[in-house]
MDTraj code that builds the backbone (N, CA, C; nanometers):
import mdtraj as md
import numpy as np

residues = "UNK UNK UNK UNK UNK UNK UNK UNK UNK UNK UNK UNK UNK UNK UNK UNK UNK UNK UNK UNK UNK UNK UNK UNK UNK UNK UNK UNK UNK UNK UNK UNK UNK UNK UNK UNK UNK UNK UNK UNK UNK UNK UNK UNK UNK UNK UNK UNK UNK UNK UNK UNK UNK UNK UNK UNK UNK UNK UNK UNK UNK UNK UNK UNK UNK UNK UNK UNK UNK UNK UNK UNK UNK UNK UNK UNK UNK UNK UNK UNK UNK UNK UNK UNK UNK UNK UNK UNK UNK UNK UNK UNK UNK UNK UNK UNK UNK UNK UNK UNK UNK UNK UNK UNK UNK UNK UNK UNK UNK UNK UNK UNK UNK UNK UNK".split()
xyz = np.array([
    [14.1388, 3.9420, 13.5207],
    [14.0414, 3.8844, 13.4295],
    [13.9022, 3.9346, 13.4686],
    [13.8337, 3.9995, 13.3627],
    [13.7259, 4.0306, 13.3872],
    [13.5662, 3.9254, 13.3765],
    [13.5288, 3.8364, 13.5090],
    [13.4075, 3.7676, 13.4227],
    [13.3076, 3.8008, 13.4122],
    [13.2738, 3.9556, 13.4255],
    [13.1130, 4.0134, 13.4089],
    [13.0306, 3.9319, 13.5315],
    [13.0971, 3.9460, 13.6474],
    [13.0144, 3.8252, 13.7571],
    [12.9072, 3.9999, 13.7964],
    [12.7797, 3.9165, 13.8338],
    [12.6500, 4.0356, 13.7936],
    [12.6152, 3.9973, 13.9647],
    [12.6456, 3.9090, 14.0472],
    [12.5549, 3.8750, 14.1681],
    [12.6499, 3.8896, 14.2971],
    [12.7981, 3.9706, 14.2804],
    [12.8833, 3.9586, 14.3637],
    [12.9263, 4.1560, 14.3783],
    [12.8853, 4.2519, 14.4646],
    [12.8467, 4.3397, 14.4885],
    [12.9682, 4.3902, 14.6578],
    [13.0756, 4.4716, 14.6226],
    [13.1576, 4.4976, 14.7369],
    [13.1345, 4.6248, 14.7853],
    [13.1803, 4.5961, 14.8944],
    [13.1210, 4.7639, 14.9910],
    [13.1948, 4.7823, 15.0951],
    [13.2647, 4.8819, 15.0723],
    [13.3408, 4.9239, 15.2025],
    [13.2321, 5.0414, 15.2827],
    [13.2377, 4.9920, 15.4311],
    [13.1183, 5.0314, 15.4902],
    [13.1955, 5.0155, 15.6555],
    [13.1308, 5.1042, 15.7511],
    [13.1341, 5.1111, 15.8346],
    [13.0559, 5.0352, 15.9184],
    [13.1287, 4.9026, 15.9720],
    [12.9994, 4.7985, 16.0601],
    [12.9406, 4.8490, 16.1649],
    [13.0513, 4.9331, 16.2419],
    [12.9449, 4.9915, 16.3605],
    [12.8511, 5.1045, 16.3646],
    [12.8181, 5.1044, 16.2459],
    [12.7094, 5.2167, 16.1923],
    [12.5846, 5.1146, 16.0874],
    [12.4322, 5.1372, 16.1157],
    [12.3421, 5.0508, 16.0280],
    [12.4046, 5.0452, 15.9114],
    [12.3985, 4.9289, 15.8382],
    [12.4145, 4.8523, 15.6838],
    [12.3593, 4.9259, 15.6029],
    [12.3278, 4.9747, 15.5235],
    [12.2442, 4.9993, 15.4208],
    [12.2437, 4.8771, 15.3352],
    [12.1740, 4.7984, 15.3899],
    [12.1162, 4.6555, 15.3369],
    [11.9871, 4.6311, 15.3670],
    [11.9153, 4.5161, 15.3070],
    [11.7923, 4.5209, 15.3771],
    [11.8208, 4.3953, 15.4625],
    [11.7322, 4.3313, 15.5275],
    [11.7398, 4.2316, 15.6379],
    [11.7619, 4.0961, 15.5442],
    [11.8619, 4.0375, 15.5794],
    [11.8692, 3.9026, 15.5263],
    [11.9033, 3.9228, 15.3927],
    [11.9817, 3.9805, 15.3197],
    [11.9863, 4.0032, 15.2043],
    [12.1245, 3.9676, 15.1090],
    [12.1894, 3.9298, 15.2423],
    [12.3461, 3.8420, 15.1664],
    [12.3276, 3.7358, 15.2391],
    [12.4107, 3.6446, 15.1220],
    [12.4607, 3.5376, 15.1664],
    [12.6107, 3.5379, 15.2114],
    [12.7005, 3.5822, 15.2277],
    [12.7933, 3.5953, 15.2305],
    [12.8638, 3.7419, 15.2910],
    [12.9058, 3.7722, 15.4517],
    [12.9878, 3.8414, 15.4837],
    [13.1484, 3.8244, 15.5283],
    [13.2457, 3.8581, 15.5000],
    [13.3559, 3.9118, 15.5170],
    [13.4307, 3.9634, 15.5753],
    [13.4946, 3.9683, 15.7191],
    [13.5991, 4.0436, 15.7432],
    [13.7323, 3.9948, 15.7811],
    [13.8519, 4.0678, 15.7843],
    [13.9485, 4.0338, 15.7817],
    [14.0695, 4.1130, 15.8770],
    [14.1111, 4.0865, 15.9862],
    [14.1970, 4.1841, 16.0678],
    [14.0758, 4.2840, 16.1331],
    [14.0046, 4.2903, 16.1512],
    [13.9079, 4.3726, 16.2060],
    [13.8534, 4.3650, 16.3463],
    [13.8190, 4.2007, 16.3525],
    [13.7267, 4.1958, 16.4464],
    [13.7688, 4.2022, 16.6088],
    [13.9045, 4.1435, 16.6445],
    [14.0250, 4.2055, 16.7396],
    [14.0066, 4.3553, 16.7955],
    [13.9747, 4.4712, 16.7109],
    [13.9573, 4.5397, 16.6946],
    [13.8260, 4.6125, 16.7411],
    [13.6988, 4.5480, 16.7025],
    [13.5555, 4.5734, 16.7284],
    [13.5954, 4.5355, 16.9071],
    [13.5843, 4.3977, 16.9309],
    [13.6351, 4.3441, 17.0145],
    [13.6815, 4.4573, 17.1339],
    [13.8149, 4.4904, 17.1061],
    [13.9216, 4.5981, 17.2311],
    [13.8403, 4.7149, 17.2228],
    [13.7792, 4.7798, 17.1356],
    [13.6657, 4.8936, 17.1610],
    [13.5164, 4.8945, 17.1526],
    [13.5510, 4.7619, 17.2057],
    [13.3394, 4.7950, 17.2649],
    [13.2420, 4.7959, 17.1602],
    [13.2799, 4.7494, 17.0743],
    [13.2084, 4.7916, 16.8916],
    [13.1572, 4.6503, 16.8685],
    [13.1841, 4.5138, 16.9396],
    [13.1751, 4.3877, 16.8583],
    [13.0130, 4.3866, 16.8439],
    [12.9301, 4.4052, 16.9912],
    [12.8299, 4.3966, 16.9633],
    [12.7510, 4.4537, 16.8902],
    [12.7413, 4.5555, 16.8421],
    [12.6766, 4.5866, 16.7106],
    [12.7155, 4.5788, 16.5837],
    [12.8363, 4.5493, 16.5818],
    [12.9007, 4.5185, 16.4374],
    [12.8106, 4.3579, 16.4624],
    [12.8078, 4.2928, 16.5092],
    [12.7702, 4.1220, 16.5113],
    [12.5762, 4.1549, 16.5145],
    [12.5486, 4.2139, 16.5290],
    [12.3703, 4.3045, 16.5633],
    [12.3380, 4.2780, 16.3699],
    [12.4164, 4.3567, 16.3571],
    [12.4052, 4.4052, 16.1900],
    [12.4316, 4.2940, 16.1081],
    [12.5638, 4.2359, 16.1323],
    [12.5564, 4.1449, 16.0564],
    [12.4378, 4.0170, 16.0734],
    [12.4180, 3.9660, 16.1695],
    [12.3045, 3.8764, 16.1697],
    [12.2082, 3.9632, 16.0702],
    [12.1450, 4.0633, 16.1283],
    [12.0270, 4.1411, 16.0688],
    [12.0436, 4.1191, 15.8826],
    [12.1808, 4.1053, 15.8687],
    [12.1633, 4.1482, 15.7156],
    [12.1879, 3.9967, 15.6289],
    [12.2543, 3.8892, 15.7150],
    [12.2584, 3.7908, 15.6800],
    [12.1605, 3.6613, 15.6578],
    [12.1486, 3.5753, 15.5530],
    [11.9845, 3.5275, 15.5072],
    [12.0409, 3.4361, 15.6103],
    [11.9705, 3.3205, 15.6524],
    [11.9296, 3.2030, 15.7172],
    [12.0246, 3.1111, 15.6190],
    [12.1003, 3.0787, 15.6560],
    [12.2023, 2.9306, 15.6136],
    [12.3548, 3.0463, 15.5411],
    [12.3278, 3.1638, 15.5584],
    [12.4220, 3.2673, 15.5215],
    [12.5706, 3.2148, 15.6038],
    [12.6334, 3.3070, 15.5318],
    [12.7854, 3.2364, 15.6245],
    [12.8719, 3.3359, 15.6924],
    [12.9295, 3.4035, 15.7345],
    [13.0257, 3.4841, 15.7584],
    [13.1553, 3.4085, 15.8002],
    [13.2423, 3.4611, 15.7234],
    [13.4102, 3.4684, 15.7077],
    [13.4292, 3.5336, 15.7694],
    [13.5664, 3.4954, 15.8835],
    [13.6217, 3.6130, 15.9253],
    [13.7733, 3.5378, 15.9534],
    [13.8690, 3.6339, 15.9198],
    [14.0143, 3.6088, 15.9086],
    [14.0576, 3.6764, 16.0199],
    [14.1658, 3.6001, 16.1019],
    [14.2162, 3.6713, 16.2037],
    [14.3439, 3.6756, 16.2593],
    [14.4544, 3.7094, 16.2953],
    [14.5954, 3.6740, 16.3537],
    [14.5481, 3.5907, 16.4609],
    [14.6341, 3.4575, 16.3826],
    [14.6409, 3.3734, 16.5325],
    [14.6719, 3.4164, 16.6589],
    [14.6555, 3.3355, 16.7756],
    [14.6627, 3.3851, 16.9077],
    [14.8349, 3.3352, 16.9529],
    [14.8843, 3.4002, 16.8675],
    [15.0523, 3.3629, 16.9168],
    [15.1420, 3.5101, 16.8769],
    [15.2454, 3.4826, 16.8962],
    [15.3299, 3.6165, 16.9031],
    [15.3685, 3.5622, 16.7671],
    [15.3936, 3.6696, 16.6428],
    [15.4152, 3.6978, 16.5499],
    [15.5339, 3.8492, 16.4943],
    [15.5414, 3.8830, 16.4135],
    [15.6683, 3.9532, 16.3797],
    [15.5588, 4.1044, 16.3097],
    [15.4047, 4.0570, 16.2956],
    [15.3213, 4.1791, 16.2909],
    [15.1902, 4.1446, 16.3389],
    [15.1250, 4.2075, 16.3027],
    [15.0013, 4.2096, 16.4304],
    [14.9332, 4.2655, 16.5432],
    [14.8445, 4.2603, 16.5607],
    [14.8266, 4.3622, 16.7337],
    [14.8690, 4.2722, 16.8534],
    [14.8401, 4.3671, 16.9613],
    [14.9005, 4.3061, 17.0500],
    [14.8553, 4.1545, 17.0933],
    [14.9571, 4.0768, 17.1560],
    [14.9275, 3.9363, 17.1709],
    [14.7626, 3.9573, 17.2912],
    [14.7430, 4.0057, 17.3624],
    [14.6563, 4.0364, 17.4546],
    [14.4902, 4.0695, 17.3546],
    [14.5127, 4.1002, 17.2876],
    [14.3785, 4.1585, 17.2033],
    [14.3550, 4.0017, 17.1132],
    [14.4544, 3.9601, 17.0828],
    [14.3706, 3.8647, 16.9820],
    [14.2872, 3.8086, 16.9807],
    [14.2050, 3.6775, 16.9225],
    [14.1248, 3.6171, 16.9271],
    [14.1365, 3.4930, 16.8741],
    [14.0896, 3.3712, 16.9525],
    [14.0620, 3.2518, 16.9128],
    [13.9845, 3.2370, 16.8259],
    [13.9938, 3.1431, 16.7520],
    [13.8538, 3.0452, 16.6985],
    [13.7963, 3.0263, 16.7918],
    [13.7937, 3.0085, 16.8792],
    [13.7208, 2.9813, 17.0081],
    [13.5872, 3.0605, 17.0084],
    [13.7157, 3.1971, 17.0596],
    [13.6761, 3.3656, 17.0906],
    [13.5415, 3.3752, 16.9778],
    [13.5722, 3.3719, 16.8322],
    [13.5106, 3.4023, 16.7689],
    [13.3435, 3.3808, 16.7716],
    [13.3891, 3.1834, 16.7742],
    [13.2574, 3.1337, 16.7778],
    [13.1644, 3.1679, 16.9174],
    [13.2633, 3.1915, 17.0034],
    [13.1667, 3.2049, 17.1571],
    [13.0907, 3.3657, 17.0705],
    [13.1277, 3.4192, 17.0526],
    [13.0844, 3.5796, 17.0104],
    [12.9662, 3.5792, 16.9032],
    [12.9800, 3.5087, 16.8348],
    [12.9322, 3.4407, 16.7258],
    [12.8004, 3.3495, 16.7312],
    [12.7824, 3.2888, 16.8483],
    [12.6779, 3.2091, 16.8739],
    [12.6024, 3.3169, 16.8980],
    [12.6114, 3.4072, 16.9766],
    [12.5422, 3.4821, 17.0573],
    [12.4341, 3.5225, 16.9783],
    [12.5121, 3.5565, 16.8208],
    [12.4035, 3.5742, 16.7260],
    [12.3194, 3.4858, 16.6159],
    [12.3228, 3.4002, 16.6741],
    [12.2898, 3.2615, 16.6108],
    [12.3916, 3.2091, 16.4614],
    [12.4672, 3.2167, 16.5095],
    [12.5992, 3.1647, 16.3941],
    [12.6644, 3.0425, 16.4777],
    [12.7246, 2.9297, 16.4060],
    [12.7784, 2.8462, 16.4512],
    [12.9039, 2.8132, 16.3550],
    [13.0041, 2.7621, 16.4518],
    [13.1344, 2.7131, 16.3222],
    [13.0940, 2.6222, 16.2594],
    [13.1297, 2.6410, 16.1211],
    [13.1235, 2.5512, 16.0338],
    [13.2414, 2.4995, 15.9618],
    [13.4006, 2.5828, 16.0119],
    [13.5109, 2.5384, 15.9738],
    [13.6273, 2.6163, 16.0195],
    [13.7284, 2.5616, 16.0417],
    [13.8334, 2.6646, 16.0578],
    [13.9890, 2.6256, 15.9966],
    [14.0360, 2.7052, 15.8542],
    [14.1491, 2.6939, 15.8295],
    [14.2578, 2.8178, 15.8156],
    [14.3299, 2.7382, 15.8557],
    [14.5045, 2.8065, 15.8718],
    [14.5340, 2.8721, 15.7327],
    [14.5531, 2.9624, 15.7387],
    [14.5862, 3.1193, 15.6746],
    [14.6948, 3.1552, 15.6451],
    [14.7838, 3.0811, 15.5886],
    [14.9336, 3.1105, 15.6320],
    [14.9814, 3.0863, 15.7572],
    [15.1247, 3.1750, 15.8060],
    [15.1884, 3.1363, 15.9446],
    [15.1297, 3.2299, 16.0454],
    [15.0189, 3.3486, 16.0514],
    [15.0062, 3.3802, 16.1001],
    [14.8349, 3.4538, 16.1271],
    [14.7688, 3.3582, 16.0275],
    [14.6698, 3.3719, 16.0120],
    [14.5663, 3.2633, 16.0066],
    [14.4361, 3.2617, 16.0861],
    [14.3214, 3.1622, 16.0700],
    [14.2171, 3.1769, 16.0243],
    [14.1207, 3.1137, 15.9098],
    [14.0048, 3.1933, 15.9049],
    [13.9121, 3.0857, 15.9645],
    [13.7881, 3.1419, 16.0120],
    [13.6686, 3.0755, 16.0764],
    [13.5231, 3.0761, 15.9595],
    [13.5107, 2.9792, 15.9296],
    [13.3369, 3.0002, 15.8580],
    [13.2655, 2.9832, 15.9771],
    [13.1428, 3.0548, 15.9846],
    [13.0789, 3.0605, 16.0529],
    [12.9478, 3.0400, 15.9711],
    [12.8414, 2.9490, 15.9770],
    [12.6953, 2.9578, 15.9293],
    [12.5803, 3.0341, 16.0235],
    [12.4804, 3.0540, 15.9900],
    [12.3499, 3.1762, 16.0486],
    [12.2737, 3.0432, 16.0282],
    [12.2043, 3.0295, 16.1409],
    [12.1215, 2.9054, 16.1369],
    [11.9940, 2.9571, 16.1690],
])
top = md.Topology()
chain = top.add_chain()
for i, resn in enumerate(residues, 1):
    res = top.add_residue(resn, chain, resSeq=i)
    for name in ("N", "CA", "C"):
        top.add_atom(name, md.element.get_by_symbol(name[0]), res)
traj = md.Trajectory(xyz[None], top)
């Protein structure tokens, strides 16, 4: 269904490389299976640099992740990440949880707010 939505704008983009955004300019970031990932190669901190930078003040970031249990796909049990994990990572850049729900059987997502 098409609703002509005019204020909702997607971008596949490389986080550990600058945004081409301006500062504070979404309300709303996104990721999903990724951050595990930033995480095991040394990448979280500037992927989390950028996103603050580009996120407004009361902004939120989503992020979806394989729970921290053994599953039938997924990365390794050793790499994952808590809700915990997230938010400790997450404060750092002035984000705080603002919720966390279960994703299916093998998935959690975390809201996080930019305060």
């Amino acid at each position: 269904m098409d609703r002509k939505l005019t204020n909702v704008e997607a971008s596949v983009v490389d986080i550990t490389k600058k945004l081409p955004l301006a500062d504070e300019s979404i309300s709303l970031a996104f990721m999903s299976n990724v951050l595990h990932g930033l995480v095991e190669n040394d990448e979280a901190e500037g992927a989390f640099e950028e996103i603050a930078r580009v996120t407004a003040q009361n902004g939120r970031l989503a992020v979806v992740e394989f729970k921290k249990q053994e599953s039938p796909m997924g990365p390794p049990l050793s790499i994952r990440l808590s809700p915990d994990d997230v938010e400790t990572l997450a404060r750092r850049y002035g984000f705080s949880s603002e919720s966390v729900q279960e994703v299916g059987p093998y998935h959690y997502a975390i809201i996080l707010r930019k305060k």
